[in-house]
N, C-alpha and C positions, 0 to 999 in steps of 0.2 A: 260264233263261227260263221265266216261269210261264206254264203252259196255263189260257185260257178253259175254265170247266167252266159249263154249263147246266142250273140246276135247278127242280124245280118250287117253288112258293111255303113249301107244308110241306117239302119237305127244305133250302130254304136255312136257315129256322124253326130245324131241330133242329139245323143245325150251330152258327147264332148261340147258341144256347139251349148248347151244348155247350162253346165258347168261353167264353160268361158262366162257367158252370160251374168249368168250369177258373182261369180267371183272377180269378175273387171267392168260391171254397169252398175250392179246393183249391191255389191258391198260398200264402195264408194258414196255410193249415192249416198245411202243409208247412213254412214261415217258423216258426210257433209250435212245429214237432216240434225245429227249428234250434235253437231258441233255448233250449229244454227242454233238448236234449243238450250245449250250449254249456257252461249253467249246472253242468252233472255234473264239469266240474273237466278235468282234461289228454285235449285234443283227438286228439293222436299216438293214445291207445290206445281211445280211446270210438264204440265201433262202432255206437252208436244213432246220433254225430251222423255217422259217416260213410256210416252208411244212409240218412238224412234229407237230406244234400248230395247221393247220386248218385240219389234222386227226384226233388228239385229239379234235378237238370241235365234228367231225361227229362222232365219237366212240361215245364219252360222249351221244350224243343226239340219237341213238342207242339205246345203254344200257340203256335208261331213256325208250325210247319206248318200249325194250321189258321188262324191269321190270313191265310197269304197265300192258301187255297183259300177263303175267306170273300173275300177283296180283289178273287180272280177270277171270284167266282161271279156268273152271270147269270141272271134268271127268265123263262123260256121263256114268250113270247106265242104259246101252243099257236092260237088262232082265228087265224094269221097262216101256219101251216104247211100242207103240200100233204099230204092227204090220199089220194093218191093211192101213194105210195111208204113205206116204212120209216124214218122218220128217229127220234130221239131222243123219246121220251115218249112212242111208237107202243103202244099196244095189238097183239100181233100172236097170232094162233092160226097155228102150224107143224104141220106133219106129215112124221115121219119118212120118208125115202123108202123104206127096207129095213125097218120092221116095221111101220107103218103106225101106231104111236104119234103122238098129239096132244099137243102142248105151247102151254098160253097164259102171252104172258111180257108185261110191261110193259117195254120199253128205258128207262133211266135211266142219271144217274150213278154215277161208282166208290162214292160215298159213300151213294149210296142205295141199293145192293145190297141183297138181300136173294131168294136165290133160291128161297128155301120157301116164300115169299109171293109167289114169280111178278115179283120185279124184274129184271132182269139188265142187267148193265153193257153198256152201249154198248161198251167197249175190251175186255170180253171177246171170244174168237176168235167162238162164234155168233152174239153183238153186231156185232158190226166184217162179219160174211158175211153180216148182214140185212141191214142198213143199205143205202138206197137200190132194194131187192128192189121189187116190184109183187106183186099179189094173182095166181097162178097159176102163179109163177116158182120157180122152184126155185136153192136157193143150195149152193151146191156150201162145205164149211166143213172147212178142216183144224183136225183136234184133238188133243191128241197122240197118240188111238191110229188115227189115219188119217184121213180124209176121209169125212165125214158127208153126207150130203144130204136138205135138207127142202123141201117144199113150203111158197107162202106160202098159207094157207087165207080171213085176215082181215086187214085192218088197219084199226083206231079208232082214237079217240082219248079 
C-alpha cells in the first residue's frame, strides 16, 4: 500500500525532473550498452552484456519506485495550514535542552532531505517528536543513544 507523501512545488519539480531523466537519458542509454554487448558474439561468457542487463533490472526497479512516489505525491497548500503547531514544511528553531545548542530545520519529505541544509524528514525520529509541538513545549525524542529533549523556540513558515 503506497503512502501519501507531501511535497513542496520545487521538490515535486526535482523528482518529475528525475523520472524524465531516468526514463529518456538513461533507459536508453542502457538499451544501446544492451545491444553494443549483444552484437560482441556469445552471450553465456560476455560480461559487458551481463553488466548492462543487471543495470537495466536496477534502473527499471528505480523508475518503478519513483513512478509510484511521483503518483502519491501531493503539493502542500502551506496558506491553508495552522501556524500555530509543527506540522510538515514548518520552519522550526529548537533548543537543545542539556546543552543549550540551537538548531533551525525546515520539516520536509523523505525525499527532500537534506540535513546540512537544515531539511529534515518529517519520519525521521526528531521529525515524527516535533510534529504537532507548539512554540515553548518541549519534545521529549528517543534516538538511538537515549532520549533527547528540545525546546520549541519558533515556528514559520
Amino acid at each position: 500500500m503506497s503512502e501519501i507523501s507531501y511535497y513542496s512545488p520545487e521538490g515535486l519539480k526535482k523528482l518529475k525532473d528525475e523520472l524524465y531523466q531516468l526514463e529518456h537519458v538513461e533507459r536508453p542509454r542502457v538499451t544501446q550498452e544492451i545491444a553494443e554487448a549483444r552484437d560482441k558474439g556469445d552471450l553465456s561468457e560476455n560480461a559487458e552484456y551481463h553488466a548492462a542487463k543487471e543495470e537495466q533490472s536496477h534502473l527499471e526497479t528505480k523508475i518503478a519506485k519513483l513512478k509510484n512516489v511521483v503518483s502519491n505525491a501531493r503539493i502542500l497548500d502551506e496558506s491553508q495550514l495552522d501556524t500555530s503547531k509543527i506540522l510538515i514544511h514548518s520552519n522550526v528553531v529548537i533548543k537543545n535542552a542539556t546543552n543549550g545548542m540551537k538548531f533551525s530545520y525546515r520539516l520536509v519529505a523523505d525525499s527532500e532531505t537534506d540535513v546540512r541544509n537544515g531539511k529534515l524528514s518529517v519520519n525521521s525520529p526528531i521529525g515524527k517528536g516535533l510534529l504537532g509541538k507548539k512554540v515553548g513545549e518541549i519534545a521529549e525524542i528517543k534516538v538511538p543513544n537515549g532520549t533527547m529533549k528540545f525546546e520549541v523556540l519558533e515556528i514559520s513558515r
